[in-house]
C-alpha positions in Angstrom: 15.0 1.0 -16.4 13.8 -2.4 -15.6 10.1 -3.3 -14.4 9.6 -5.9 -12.3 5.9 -6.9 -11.2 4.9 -8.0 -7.7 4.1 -11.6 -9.4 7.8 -11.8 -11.4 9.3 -10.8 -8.6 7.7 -13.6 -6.1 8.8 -16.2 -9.2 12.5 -14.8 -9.5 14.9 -17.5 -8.4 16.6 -15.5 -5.3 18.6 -16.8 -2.6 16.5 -17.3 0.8 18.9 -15.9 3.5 18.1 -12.0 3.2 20.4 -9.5 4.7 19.0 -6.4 5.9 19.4 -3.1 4.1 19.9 0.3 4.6 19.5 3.4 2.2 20.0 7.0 2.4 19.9 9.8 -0.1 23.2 10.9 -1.2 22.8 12.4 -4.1 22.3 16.0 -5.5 19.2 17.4 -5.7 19.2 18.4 -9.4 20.5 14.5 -9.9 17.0 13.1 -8.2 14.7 15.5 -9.8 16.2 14.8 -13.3 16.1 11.3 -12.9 12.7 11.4 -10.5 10.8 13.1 -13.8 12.4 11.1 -16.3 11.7 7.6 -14.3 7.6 9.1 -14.8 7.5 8.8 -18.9 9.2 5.2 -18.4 6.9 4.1 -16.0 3.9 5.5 -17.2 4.3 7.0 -20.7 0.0 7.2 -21.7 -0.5 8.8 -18.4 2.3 11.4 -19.0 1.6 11.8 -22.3 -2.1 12.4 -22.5 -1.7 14.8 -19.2 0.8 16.8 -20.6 -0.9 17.6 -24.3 -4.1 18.3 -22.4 -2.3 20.7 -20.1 -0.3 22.4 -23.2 -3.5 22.5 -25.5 -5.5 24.5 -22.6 -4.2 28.0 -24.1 -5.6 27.2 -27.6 -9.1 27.4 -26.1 -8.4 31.6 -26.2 -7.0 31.3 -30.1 -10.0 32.9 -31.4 -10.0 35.8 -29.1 -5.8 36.3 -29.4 -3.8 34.5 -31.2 -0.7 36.2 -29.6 -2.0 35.4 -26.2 -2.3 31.4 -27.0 1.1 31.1 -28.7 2.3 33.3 -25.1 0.3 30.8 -23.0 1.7 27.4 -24.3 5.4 28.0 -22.9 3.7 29.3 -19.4 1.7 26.5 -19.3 5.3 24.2 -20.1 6.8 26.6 -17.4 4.0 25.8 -14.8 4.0 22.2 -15.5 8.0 22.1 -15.0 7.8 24.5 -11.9 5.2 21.6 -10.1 7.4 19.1 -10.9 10.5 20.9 -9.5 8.5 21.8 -6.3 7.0 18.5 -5.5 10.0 16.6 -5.7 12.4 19.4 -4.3 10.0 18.5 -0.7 10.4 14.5 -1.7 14.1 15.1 -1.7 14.2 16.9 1.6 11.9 13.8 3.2 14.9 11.2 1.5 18.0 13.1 2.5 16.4 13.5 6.0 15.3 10.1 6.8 16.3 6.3 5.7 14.8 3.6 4.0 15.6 0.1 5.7 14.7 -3.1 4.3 14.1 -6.1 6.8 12.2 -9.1 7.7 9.5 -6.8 8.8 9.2 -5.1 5.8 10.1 -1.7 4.6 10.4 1.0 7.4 11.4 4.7 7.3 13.5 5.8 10.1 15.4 9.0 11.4 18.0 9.5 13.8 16.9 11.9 16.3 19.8 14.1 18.2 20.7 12.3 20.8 22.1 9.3 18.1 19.1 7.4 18.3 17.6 5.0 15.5 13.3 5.4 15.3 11.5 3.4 13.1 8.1 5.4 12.4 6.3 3.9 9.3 6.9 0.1 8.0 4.6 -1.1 4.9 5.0 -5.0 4.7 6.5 -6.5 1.3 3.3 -8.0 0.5 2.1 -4.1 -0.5 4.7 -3.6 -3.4 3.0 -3.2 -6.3 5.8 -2.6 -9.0 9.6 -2.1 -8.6 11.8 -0.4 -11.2 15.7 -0.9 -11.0 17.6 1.7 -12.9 21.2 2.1 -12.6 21.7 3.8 -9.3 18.5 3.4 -7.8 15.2 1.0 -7.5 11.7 2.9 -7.2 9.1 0.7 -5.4 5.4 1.8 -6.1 2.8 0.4 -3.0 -0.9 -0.2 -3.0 -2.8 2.8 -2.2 -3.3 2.0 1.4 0.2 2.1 2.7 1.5 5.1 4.5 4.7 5.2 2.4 3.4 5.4 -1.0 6.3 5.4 -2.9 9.8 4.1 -2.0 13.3 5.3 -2.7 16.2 3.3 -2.4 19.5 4.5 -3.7 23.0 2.0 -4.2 25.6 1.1 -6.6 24.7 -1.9 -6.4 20.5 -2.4 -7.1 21.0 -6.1 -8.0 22.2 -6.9 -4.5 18.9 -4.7 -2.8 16.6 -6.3 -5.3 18.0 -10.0 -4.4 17.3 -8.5 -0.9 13.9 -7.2 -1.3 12.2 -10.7 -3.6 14.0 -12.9 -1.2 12.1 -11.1 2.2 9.1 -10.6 -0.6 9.1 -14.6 -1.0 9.8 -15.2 2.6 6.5 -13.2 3.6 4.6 -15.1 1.5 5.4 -18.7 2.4 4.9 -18.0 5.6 1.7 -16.5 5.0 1.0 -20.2 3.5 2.3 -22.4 5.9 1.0 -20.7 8.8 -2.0 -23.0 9.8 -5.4 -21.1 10.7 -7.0 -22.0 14.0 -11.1 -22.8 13.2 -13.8 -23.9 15.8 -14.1 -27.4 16.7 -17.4 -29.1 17.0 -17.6 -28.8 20.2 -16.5 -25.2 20.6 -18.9 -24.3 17.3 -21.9 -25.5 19.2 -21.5 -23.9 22.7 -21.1 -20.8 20.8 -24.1 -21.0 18.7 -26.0 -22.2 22.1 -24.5 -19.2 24.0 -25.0 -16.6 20.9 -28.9 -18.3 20.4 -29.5 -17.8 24.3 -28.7 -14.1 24.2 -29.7 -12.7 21.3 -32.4 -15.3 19.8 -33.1 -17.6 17.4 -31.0 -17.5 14.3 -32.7 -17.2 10.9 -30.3 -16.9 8.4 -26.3 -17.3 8.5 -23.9 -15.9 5.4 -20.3 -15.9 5.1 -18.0 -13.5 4.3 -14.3 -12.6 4.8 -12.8 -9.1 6.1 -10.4 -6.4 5.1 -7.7 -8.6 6.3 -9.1 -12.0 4.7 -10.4 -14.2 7.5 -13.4 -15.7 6.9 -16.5 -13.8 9.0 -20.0 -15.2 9.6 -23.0 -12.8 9.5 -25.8 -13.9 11.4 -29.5 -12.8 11.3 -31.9 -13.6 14.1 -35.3 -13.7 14.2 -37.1 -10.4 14.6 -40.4 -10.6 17.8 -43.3 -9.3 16.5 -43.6 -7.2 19.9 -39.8 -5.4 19.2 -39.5 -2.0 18.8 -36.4 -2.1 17.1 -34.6 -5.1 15.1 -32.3 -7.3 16.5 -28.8 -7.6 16.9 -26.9 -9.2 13.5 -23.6 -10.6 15.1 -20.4 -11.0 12.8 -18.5 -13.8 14.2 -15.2 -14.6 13.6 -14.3 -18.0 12.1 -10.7 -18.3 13.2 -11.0 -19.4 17.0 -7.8 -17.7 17.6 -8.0 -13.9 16.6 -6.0 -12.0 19.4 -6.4 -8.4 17.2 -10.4 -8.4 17.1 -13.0 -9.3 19.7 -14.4 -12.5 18.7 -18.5 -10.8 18.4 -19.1 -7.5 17.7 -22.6 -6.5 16.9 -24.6 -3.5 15.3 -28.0 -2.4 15.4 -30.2 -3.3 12.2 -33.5 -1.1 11.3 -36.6 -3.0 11.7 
């Protein structure tokens, strides 16, 4: 099994005309689960290892009181461990045979077919989320940040190579596109009519500090002066840089405690 990081893969010479791909589970349980628990001590061999001596050590906390019932509860606790692993991925394997993985320029989607034939797309996590991709023989696993819905990914072929060319290529696509798309800032003119309209509303401003969001764009946090005669404190406005930002209301205040 092959890993491949998010950077190697964005520096992998790959052709740039991407072909969308499909992939569906159609394999035996008993093959996935094998191979599913196996691909875990080659992807993360300390994790495994140290999780599954702590777990088999547990019964020799009771060797004192029974010796019998320690040697009894190391294969339980090997049973236990095996029966978790059989039962988590026996419900992943349902999910993959029920649903299918597609790879396309707008990232990587699950989708079903409902009954009447039809094609749904219901989550997509954007190549720019993979983390780590393994390519094993018959199969590449793709690990995403925390934050995506998907998690893990799936995608099953006799032919990996040709997904993975697929997968870097949209992977590099994303990217550049990310770079060459220009971001729209205030000009002069439009930067002071706004600080004029946001001064004649909410006051004076005292201090301004700049920050960037979730998402990256650059955000400006501004503090106005606070009238001795206010009950409460004023309004800090965060205002965004880009002039152009179609998702998020260009102001959006909070109220600050005195």
């Amino acid at each position: 099994m092959r890993h491949i990081t998010r950077d190697e893969a964005l520096k992998l010479l790959v052709r740039n005309n991407p072909e969308p791909v499909a992939s569906h589970c159609d394999k035996s349980m008993w093959w996935f689960i094998t191979r599913a628990v196996g691909g875990l001590w080659i992807q993360h061999p300390l994790k495994m290892i140290v999780s599954w001596l702590y777990l088999l050590m547990l019964p020799l906390i009771y060797v004192q009181k029974s010796i019998g019932f320690a040697i009894i509860g190391i294969p339980f606790v090997f049973f236990c461990i095996l029966a978790y692993y059989f039962y988590f991925y026996r419900k992943l394997y349902k999910a993959l045979r029920e649903n299918t993985y597609r790879i396309d320029e707008d990232g990587i989607s699950v989708s079903i077919t409902t009954v009447d034939g039809i094609w749904a797309r219901y989550l997509t996590t954007p190549f720019s989320l993979i983390k780590d991709i393994w390519l094993a023989q018959n199969y590449i696993y793709i690990e995403t940040e925390d934050k995506t819905d998907i998690g893990v990914v799936y995608l099953f072929s006799d032919e990996p190579e040709r997904i993975l060319g697929n997968i870097v290529s949209y992977m590099q696509l994303e990217k550049k596109a990310k770079e060459d798309k220009p971001i729209p800032y205030y000009s002069a003119e439009e930067r002071a009519d706004l600080r004029n309209f946001v001064q004649e509303r909410f006051g004076k401003i005292d201090a301004v500090l700049h920050d960037t969001d979730g998402e990256g764009f650059p955000s400006t946090l501004l503090a106005f002066h606070q009238p001795s005669n206010a009950s409460i404190g004023r309004f800090a406005q965060w205002v965004q840089e880009p002039f152009v930002c179609p998702t998020k209301n260009i102001i959006s205040s909070w109220t600050m405690e005195k």
